[in-house]
C-alpha positions in Angstrom: 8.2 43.2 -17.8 11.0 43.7 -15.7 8.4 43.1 -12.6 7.0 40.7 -13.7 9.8 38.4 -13.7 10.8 40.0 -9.8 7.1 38.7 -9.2 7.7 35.4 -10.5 10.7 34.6 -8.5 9.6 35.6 -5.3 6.8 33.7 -5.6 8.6 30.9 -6.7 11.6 31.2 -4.3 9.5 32.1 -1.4 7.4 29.0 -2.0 10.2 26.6 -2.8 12.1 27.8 0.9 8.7 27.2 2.6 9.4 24.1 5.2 5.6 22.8 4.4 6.6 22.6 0.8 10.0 20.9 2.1 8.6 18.4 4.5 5.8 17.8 1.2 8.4 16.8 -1.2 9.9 14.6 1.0 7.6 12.7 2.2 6.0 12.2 -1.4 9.3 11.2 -2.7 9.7 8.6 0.4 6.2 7.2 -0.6 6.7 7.3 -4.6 10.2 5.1 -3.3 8.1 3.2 -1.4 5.4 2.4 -4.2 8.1 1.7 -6.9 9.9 -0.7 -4.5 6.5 -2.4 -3.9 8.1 -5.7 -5.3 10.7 -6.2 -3.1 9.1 -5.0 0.0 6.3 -7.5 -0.5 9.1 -10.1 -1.0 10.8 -9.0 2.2 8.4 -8.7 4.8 5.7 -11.6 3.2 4.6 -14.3 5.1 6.8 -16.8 4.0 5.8 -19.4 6.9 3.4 -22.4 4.9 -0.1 -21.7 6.8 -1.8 -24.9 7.8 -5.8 -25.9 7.5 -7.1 -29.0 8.9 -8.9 -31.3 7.1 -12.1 -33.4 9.1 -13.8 -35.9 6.4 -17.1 -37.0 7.1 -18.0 -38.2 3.8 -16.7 -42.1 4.4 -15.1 -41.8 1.0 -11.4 -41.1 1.9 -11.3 -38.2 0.5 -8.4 -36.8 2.2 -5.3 -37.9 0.3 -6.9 -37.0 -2.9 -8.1 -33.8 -1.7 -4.4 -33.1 -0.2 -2.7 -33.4 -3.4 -5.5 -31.3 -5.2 -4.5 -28.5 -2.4 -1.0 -29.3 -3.2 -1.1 -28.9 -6.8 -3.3 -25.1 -6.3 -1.0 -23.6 -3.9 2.3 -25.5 -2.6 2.3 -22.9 0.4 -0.4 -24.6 1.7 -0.3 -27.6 4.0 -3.5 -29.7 4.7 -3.6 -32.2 8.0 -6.3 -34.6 9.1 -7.7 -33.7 12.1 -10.9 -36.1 14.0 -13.3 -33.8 14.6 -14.4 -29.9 15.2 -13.5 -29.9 18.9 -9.9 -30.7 18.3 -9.9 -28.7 15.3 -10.9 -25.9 17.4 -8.4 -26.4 19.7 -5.2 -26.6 17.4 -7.0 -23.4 15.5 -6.9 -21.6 19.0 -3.3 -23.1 19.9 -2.2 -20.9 16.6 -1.3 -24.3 14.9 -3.2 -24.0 11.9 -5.3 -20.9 10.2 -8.5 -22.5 10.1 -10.2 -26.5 9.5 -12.3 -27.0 6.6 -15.3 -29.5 6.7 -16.2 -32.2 4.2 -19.5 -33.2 5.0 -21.8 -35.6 2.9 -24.7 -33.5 0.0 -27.3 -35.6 -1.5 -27.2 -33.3 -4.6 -23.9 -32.4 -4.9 -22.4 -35.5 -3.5 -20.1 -33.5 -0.7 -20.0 -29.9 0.7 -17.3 -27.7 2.3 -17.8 -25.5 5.5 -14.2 -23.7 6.4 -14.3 -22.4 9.7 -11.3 -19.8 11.4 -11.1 -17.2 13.8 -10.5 -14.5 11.2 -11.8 -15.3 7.5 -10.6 -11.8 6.4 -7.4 -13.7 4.4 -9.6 -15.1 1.6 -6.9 -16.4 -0.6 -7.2 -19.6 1.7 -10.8 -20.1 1.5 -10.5 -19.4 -2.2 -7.7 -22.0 -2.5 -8.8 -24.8 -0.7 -13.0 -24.5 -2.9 -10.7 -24.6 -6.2 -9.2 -27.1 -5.2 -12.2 -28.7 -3.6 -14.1 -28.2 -7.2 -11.6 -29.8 -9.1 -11.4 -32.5 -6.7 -15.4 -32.9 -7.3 -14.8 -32.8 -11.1 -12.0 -35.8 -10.9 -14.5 -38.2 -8.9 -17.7 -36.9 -11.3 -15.4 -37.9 -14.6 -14.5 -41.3 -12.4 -18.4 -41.9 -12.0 -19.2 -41.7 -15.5 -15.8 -43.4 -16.9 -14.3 -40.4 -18.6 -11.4 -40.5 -20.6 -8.2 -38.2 -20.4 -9.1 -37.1 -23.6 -12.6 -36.5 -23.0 -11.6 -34.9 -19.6 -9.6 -32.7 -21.6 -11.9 -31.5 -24.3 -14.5 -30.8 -21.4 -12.2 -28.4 -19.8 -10.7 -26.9 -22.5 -12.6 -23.9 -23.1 -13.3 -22.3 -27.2 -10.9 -20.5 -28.9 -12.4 -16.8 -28.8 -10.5 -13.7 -30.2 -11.3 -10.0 -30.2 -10.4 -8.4 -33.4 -10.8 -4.6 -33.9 -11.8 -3.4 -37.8 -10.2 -0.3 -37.8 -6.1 -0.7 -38.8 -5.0 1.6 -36.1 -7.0 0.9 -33.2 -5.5 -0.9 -30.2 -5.3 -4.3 -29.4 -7.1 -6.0 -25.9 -3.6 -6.2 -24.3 -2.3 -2.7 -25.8 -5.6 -1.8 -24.0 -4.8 -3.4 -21.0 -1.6 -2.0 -20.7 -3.1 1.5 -21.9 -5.8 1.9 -19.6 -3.1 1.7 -16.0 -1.0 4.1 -17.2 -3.4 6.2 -18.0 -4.9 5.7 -14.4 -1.7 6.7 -12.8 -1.6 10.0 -15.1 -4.9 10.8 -14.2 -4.6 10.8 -10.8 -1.2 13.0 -11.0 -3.3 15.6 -13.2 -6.1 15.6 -11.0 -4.0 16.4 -7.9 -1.6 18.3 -9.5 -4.3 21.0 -11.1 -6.4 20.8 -7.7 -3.6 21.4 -5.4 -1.4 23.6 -7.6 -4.3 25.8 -8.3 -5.9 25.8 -4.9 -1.8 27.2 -3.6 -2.2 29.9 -6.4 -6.0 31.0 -4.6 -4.4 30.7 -0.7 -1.3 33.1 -1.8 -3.2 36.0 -3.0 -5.4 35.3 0.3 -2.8 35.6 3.0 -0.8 38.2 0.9 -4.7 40.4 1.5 -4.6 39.4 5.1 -1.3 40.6 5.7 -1.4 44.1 3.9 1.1 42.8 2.1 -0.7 43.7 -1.4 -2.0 46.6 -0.5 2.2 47.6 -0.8 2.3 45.4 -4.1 -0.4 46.9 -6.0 1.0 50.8 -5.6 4.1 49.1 -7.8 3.0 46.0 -9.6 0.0 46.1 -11.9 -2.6 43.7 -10.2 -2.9 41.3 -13.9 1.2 41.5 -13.7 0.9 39.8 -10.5 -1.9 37.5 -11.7 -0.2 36.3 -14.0 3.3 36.3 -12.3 2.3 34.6 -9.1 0.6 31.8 -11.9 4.1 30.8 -13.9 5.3 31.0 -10.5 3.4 28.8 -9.3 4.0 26.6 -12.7 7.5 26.5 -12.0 7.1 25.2 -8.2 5.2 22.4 -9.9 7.5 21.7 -12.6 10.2 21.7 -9.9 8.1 19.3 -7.5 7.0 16.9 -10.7 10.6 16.2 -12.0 11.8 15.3 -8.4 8.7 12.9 -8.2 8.9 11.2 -11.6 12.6 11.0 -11.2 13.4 9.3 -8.1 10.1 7.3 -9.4 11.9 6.2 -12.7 15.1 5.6 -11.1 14.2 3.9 -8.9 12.1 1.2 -11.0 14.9 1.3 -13.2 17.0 0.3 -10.4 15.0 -3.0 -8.9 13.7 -3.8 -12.6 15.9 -5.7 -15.5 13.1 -4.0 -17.4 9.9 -2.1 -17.3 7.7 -4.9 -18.7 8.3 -7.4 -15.5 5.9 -8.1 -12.6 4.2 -5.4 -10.8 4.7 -2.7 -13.4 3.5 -4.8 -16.0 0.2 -4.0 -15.9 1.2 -0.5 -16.2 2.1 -0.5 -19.3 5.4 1.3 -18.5 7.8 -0.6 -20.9 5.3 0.4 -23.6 4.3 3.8 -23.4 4.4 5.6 -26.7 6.3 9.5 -26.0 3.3 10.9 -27.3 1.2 9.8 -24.5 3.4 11.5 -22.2 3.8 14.4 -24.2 0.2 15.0 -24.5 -0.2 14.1 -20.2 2.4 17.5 -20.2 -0.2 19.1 -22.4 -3.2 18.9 -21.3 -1.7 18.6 -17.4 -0.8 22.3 -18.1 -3.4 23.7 -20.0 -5.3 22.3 -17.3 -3.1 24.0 -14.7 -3.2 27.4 -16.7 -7.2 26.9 -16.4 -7.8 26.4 -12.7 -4.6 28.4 -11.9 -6.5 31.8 -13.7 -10.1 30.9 -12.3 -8.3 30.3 -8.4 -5.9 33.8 -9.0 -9.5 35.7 -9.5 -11.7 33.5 -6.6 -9.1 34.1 -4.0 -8.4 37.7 -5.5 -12.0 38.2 -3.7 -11.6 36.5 -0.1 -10.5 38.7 2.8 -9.5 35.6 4.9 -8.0 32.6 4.5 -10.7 30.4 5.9 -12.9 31.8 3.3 -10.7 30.2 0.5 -12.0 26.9 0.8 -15.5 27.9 0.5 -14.8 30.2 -2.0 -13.1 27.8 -4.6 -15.7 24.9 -4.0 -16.8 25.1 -7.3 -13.7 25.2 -8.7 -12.9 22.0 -6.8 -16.4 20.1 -7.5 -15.5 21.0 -11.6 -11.9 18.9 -11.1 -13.6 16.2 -9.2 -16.8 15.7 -11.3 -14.0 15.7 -14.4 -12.3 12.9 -12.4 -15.1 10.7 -12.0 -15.9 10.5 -15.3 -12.3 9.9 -16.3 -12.8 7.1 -13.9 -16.1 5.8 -15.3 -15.0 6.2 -18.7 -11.5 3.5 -18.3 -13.5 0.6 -18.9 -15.4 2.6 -21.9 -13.4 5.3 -23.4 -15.8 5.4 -26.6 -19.0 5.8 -24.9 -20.9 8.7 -26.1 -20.5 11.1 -22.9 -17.3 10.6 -22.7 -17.0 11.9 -26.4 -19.0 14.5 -25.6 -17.7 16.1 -22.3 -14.1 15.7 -23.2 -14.9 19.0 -25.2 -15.8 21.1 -22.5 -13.3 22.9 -21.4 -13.0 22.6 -17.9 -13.0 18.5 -18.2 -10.8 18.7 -21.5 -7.8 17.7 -19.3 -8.6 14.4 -17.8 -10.9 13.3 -20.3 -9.9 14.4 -23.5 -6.6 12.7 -22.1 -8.6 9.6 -21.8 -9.4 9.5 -25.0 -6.1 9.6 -26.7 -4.3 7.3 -23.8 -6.8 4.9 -25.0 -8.3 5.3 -28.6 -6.6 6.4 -31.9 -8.6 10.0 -31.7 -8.4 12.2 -34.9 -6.0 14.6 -34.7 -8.7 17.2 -35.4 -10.6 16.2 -32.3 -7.3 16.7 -30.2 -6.2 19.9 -32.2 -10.2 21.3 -31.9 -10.3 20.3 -27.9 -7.0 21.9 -27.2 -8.3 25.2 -29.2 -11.0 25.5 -27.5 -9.0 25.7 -24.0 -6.9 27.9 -25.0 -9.4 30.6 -26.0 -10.9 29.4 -22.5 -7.9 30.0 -20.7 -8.0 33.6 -22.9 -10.6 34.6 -22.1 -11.2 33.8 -18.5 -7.6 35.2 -17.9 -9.6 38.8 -19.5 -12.3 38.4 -16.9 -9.9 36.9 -14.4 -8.1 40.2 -14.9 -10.7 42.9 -14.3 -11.9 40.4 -11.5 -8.6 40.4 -9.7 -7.9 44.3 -10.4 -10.8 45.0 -8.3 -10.6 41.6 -6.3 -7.6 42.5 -4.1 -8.9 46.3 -3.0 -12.1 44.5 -1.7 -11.5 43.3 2.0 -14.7 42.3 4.0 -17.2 39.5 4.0 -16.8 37.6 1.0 -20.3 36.1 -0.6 -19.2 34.5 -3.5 -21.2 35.8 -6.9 -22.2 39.3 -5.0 -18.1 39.4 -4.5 -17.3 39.0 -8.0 -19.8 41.2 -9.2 -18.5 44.0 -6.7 -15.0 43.4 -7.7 -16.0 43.8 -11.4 -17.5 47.1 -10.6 -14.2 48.0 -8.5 -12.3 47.3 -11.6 -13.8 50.1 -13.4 -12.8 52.7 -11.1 -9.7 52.1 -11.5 
């Protein structure tokens, strides 16, 4: 036991002094500062300048006064001029005076039609603006034509009351939901990239640790499982050192900016709401997940002679995370469709979806119980195979053919 534990630190020391792993961690702490500040920053470095659109009305029906104070009353930030015609529209466009001239041109069907012209008409919050305000302007002259009242106006616009009500007593609510379904995006994409990456490390360590010689000086004192398994909690640890950094400066640093967790950006996220059992099951099923890959890379890079033959090597390990990620991803807009209910008990997509399921539905806590089960005698039994594979796995050096490897290392394992 006693090497196991040396194992497991130098694998976790050795990683933590590494200057990639340094350099890592920084920068993902300057961008999750970044991202969490995202308020502010847009705030600071905004265009705050009102953007200007000329107005040319061809329709003989003065609409431009009307048609200013419709603009007006859909964004403030925008400020409409009259302008004679396109040539000297162009011009003040081209002079950087205003963003762009809009059109109004007579329509024997629709009584008047818009045609917004700019150099650039990638910023489509101004062409969005000035048709809303352009439709409402339409609606005001239509209600005119056919002597509307306020009233009527009113109960024209106003649409039906319309509610969603589930039947069962504990599911969710639309806005719980709502709320549900973008934390749950953020935590999938930190168990997706912490279970790829973390696991993909575990597979290029016992790689370059062959290529060096450095194992063939290991195994004469360490037990090649030991070392499995020791270079995996290793790895764990480095993870759960690299995670509490992230979500910490994350956390303080929205706490910091933010009188409260359910204001502006973040309110979409759900943070302010999020139950402690949806986190403590994103720890769950982020490590059994971790323990999963981490035992299946171990025995695939156990195999490879060289370290550019890792990445080849694992690919199907890595297609098995991502396929388990789009369906995570097609399942948030319907976490009670039937594949999702069905693949969230296979093992390897357990994590993400299974996840899914309870970040966003009131799942029996025999489904949860049954799924997490079921990974565990996974992780069990792959870490038996993953054993006898690895035992034979790092005496093999060579050309590295994937399935013929394994088989060969299996054999290996025998011997000795």
């Amino acid at each position: 036991m006693n090497k196991f534990w040396i194992v497991l630190s130098h694998t976790y020391l050795s990683k933590l002094k590494t200057k990639s792993f340094i350099i890592s961690t920084i920068i993902m702490m300057a961008l999750i500062l970044v991202l969490s500040n995202i308020s502010n920053l847009i705030d600071t470095f905004g265009d705050d300048e009102t953007q200007k659109v000329a107005v040319i009305d061809q329709t003989e029906d003065r609409l431009f006064d009307p048609y200013k104070n419709a603009v007006k009353g859909v964004n403030e930030d925008l400020s409409i001029i009259s302008a004679q015609s396109e040539k000297e529209a162009e011009k003040l466009v081209n002079a950087d005076e205003i963003v762009g001239f809009l059109l109004v041109e007579k329509d024997d069907r629709l009584g008047f039609r818009g045609t917004y012209k700019a150099n650039q008409i990638s910023d489509s919050k101004v062409s969005n603006d000035l048709l809303l305000a352009l439709t409402q302007l339409k609606g005001q002259i239509t209600a005119d034509d056919l002597k509307l009242t306020d009233q009527q106006i009113s109960q024209l616009n106003t649409p039906p009351a319309f509610e969603t009500i589930a039947l069962q007593e504990n599911a969710k609510t639309e806005e719980d939901l709502d709320q549900a379904r973008g934390l749950v995006y953020v935590l999938l994409f930190v168990i997706y990239f912490g279970v790829l990456m973390y696991a993909t490390m575990i597979a290029m360590e016992v790689a370059t640790e062959k290529t060096s010689r450095v194992m063939e000086i290991l195994i004469s004192s360490v037990p090649p499982v030991t070392q499995m398994f020791a270079k995996i909690m290793g790895i764990a640890l480095l993870s759960l050192t690299q995670m509490i950094l992230f979500f910490g400066v994350g956390y303080l640093s929205i706490k910091q900016n933010l009188a409260s967790m359910d204001e502006g950006y973040f309110s979409f996220f759900g943070f302010g709401n999020t139950k402690i059992s949806t986190i403590i099951y994103a720890i769950i099923f982020a490590l059994l997940g971790y323990l999963l890959y981490a035992t299946l890379a171990a025995c695939l890079g156990s195999v490879v002679s060289k370290i550019e033959d890792v990445q080849q090597m694992i690919s199907p390990m890595t297609m098995l995370v991502v396929i388990a990620f789009l369906i995570a991803m097609f399942g948030l807009g319907n976490p009670s469709a039937s594949y999702i209910t069905v693949t969230s008990f296979i093992p390897f997509f357990t994590p993400m979806i299974m996840f899914l399921r309870v970040g966003m539905l009131d799942v029996p806590f025999w489904e949860i119980a049954l799924s997490i089960a079921m990974m565990i005698i996974t992780i069990v039994l792959l870490g038996i195979i993953g054993a006898k594979i690895y035992r034979g796995g790092v005496l093999m050096y060579g050309s590295s053919k994937s399935l013929k490897s394994i088989k060969n290392a299996l054999q290996l394992s025998k011997k000795n």
